[in-house]
Every structure is written in C-alpha cells, then in structure tokens.
C-alpha positions in Angstrom: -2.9 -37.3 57.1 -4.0 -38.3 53.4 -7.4 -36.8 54.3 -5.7 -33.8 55.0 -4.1 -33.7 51.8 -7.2 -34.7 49.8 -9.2 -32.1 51.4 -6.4 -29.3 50.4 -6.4 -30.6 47.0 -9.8 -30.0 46.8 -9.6 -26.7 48.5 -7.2 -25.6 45.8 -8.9 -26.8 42.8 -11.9 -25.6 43.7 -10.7 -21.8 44.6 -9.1 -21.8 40.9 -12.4 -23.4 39.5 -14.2 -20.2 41.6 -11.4 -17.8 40.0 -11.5 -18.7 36.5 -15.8 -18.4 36.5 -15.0 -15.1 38.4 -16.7 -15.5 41.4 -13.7 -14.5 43.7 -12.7 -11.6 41.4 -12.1 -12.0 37.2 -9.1 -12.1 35.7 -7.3 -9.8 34.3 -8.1 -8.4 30.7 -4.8 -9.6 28.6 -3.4 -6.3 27.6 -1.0 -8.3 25.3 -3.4 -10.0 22.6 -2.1 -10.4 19.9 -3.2 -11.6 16.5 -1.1 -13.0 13.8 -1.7 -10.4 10.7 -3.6 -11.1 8.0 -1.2 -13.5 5.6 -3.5 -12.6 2.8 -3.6 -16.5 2.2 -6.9 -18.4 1.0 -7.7 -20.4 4.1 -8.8 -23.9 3.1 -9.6 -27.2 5.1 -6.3 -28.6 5.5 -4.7 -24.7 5.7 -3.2 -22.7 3.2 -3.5 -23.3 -0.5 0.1 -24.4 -1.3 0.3 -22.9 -5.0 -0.1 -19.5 -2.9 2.4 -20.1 -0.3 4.8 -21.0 -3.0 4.2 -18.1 -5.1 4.9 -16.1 -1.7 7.9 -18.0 -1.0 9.1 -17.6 -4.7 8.1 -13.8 -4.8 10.1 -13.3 -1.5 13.3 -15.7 -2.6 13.7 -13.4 -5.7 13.6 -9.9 -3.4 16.0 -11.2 -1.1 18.2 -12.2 -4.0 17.9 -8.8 -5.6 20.1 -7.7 -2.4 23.8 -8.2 -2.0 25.1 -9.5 1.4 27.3 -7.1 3.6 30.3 -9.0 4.6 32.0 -8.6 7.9 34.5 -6.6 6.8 32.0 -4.1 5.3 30.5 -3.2 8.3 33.4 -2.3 10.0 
C-alpha cells in the first residue's frame, strides 16, 4: 500500500514538474502583472536612501496637514 502511495506521489510531482517546463501545455500568460511604479527613489544596496524617503515623508506630512479633516457631522 505505501508503494502505491509513493508511486502517486511521484506521478503527481512529476506531471507538475512536466507542466511548469511546458511539456503538457504552458501556463497561462498572467494578465494581472503588475509592477510597483516608479517611487522615484535612488536605489542603493541596502534599499532606499533614507534622507530621500524622509524628505518624501516630510513633503507629504505637510500636504496632508494643509487639509482640514471633515468631521462626521459634516458629511451628513
């Protein structure tokens, strides 16, 4: 009975081994790639330069500030 099992293990893995190197058909093309935009960051070893991301952070802090919340009561 183990034998069984080891051969449809085998069976298994090797059928999605055969599918993913697209000799039983290819896989599908993924319609939904998507790509983080450009963050306009320097890219260094490590990641992002952090004076940049903090000048972002500050520079978006000071536009957010620059608008007054809407309360529940103001939106009816």
């Amino acid at each position: 009975m183990t034998a069984l099992f080891v051969v449809l293990l085998l069976l298994v893995i090797g059928a999605i081994v055969a599918v993913a190197m697209g000799r039983l058909g290819h896989l599908p093309d993924d319609a939904n790639d998507v790509r983080p935009q450009e963050s306009g960051f320097d890219v260094v070893p490590v990641g992002y330069k952090m004076s940049e991301v903090d000048a972002r952070i500050a520079d978006l802090t000071a536009r957010l500030s620059a608008y007054e919340p809407i309360t529940a009561a103001e939106q009816g």
